[in-house]
C-alpha positions as CSV (number, residue, x, y, z in Angstrom):
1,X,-1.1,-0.1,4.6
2,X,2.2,1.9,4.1
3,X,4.8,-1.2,4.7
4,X,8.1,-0.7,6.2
5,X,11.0,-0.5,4.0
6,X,13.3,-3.5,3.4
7,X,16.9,-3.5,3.0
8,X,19.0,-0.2,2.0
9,X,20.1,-0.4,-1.9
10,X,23.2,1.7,-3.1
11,X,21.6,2.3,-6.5
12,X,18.1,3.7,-4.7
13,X,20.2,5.5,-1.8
14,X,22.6,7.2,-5.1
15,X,19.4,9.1,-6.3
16,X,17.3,9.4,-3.3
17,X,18.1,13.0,-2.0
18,X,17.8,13.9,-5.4
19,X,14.3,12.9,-5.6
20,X,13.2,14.0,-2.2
21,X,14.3,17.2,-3.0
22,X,12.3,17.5,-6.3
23,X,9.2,15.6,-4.6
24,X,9.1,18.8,-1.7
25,X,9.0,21.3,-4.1
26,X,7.0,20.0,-6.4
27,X,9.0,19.1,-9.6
28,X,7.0,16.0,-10.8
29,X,9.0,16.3,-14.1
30,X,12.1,15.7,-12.6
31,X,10.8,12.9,-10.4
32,X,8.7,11.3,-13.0
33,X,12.4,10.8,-15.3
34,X,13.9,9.8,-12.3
35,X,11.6,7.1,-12.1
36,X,12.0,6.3,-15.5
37,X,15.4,6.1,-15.8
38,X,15.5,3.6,-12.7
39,X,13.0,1.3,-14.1
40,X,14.7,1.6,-17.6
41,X,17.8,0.1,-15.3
42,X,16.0,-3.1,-14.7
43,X,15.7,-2.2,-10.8
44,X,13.7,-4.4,-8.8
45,X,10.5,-3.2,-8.1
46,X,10.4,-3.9,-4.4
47,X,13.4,-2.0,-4.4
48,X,11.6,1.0,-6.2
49,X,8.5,1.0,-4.0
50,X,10.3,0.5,-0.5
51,X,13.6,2.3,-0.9
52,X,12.7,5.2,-3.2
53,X,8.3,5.4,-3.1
54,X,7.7,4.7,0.4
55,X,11.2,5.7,2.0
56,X,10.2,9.5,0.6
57,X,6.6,9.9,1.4
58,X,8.0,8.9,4.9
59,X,9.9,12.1,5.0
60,X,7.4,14.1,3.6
61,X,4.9,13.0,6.4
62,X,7.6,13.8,8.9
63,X,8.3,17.2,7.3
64,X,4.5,18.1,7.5
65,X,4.3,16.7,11.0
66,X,7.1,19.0,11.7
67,X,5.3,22.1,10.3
68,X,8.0,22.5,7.7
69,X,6.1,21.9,4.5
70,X,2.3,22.7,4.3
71,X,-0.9,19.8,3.6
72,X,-0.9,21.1,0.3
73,X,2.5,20.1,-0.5
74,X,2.4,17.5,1.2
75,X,-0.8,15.7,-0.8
76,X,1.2,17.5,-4.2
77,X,4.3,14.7,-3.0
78,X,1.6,11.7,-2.9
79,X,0.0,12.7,-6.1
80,X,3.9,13.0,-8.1
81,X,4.3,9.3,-6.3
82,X,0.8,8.3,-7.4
83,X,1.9,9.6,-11.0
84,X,5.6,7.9,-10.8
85,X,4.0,4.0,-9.7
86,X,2.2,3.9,-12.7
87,X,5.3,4.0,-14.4
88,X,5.9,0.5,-13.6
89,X,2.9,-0.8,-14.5
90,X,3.8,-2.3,-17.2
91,X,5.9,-4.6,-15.7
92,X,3.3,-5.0,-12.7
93,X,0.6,-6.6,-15.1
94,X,2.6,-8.0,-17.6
95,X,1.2,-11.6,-16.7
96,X,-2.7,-12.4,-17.6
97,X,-4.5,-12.9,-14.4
98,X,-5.6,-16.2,-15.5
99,X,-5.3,-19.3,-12.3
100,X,-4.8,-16.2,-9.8
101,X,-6.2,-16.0,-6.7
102,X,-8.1,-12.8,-6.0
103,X,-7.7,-10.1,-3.6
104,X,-9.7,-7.2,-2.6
105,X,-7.5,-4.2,-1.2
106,X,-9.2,-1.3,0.3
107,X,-9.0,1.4,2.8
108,X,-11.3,1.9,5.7
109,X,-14.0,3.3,6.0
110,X,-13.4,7.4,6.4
111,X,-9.6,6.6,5.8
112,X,-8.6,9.2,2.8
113,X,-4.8,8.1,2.3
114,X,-4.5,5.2,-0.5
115,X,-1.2,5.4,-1.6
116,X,-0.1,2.8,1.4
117,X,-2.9,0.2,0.2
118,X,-2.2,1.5,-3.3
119,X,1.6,-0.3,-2.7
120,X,0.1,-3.1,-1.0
121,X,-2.4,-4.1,-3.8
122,X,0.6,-4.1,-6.2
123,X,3.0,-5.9,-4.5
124,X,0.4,-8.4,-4.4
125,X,0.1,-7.7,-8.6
126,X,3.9,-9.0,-8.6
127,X,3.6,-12.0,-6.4
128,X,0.8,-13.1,-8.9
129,X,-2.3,-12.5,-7.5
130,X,-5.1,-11.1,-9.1
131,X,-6.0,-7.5,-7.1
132,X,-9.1,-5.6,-6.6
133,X,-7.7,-2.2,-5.3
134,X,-10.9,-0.3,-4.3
135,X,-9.3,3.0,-2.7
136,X,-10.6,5.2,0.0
137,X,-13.1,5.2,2.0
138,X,-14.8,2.5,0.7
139,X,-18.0,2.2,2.6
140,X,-18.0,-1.1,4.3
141,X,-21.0,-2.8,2.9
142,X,-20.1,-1.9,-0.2
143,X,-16.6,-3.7,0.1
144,X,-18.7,-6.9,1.7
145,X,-20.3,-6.9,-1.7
146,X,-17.5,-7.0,-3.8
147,X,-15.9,-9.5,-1.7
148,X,-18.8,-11.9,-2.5
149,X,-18.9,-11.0,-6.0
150,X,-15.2,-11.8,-6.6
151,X,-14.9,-14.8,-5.2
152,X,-12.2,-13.6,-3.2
153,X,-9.0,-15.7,-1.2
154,X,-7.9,-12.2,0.6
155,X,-9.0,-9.2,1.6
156,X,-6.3,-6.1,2.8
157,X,-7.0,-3.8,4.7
158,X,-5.2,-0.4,4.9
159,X,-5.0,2.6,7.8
160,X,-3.1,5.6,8.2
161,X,-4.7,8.0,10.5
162,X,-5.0,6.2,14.6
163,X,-8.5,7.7,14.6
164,X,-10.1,5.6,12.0
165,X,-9.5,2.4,14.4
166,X,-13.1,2.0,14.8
167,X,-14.2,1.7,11.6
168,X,-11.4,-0.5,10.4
169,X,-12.4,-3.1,13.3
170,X,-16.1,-2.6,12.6
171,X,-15.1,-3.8,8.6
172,X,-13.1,-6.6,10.1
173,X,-16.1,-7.8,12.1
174,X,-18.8,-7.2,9.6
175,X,-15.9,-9.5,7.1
176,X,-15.4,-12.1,10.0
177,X,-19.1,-12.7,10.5
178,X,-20.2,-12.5,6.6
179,X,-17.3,-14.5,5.2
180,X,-16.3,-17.0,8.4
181,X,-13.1,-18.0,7.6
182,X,-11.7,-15.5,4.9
183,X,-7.8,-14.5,5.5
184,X,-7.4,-10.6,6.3
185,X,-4.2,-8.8,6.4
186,X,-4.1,-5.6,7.9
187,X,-1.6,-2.6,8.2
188,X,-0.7,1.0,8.2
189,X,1.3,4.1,10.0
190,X,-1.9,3.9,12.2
191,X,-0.5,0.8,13.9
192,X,2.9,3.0,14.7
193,X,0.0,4.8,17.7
194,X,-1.9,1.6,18.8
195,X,-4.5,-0.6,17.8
196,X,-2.2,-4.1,17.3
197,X,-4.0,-6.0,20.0
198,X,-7.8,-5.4,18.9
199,X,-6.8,-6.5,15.5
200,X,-5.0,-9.4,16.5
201,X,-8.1,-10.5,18.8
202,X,-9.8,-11.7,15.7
203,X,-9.1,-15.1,13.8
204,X,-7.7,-15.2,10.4
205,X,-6.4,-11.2,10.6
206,X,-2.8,-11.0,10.1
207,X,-1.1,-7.6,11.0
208,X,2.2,-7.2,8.8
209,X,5.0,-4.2,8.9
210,X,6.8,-5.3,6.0
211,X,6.6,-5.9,2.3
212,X,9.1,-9.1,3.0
213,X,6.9,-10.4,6.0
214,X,3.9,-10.2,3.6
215,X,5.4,-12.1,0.9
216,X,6.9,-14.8,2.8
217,X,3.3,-15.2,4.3
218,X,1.3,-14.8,1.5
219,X,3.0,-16.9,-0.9
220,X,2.3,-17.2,-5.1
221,X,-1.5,-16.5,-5.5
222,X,-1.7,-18.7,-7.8
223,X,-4.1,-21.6,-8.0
């Protein structure tokens, strides 16, 4: 579920190019201090996930998609972003999860990129819910467990690659008809090449494009 970003920020769009340009060739030092320095600066951490975290990886996929920078490098530039999130985890979790409601976040079934639902599961984190990120390719009946096991309020469910359609709708169905009733929220660059109309065929699946649209749905997940 790699969400749109919001709103440009002057302070993200001062550093970006500098960045990107250490993200493409590698330089996780360079990026990692970035980072730092930005969260040591009180940014908002929307702002750093949208505008700096998302807003990159988005031209890195276009770059490879161009055939200008290799899979390799382009799966080094998730792995530095991967790194460079868990920089602000300490502000992420700094509340107890006690009263939260929980959330399961995963990634269909065959689908390899996390990073999108990765974002997802801790935006939830800072609207106050309590999140279950499970990762990749989490094998649907598996996920069904967990979701029972959790008592969970939400499950999110994340796809990048068009081709993995199926097996996201076949998780959606299995959910639908093992948990009647449970609210799903759905998204991903898959979405950008089809696939909105099947998902919104089911009740109680949202689709969203946006880290705003999510939160102004979701609301507080807080009991």
């Amino acid at each position: 579920m790699m969400l749109q970003s919001q709103s440009s920020t002057p302070f993200i769009d001062a550093v970006f190019q500098t960045y990107l340009a250490a993200l493409i060739r590698g330089d996780s030092s360079r990026c990692l201090a970035i980072v730092k320095e930005l969260i040591d600066a009180q940014i908002d951490i929307r702002d750093l996930y949208t505008q700096l975290f998302q807003s990159s990886l988005y031209q890195v996929g276009r770059l490879w998609e161009q055939n200008k920078i290799s899979v390799a490098r382009e799966h080094l530039a998730t792995a530095i972003t991967d790194r460079a999130m868990h920089l602000a985890y300490p502000r992420l979790f700094a509340d107890p999860p006690s009263g939260r409601k929980r959330a399961v976040v995963s990634c269909a079934a065959n689908e390899m990129h996390q990073i999108g639902g990765k974002m997802v599961a801790d935006i939830l984190e800072l609207n106050h819910w309590d999140t279950h990120f499970l990762g990749a390719n989490t094998p649907p009946i598996q996920l069904l467990t967990h979701i029972g096991e959790e008592s969970t309020s939400l499950v999110a469910l994340s796809l990048s690659v068009y081709f993995n359609m199926p097996s996201l709708l076949q998780t959606i169905t299995l959910i639908h008809d093992t948990y009647p009733g449970m609210q799903i929220i759905v998204g991903g660059q898959a979405f950008l090449h089809g696939g909105l109309e099947a998902v919104q065929s089911f009740e109680a699946v949202t689709y969203f494009s946006g880290i705003a649209e999510m939160e102004a749905h979701i609301g507080k997940g807080i009991e």
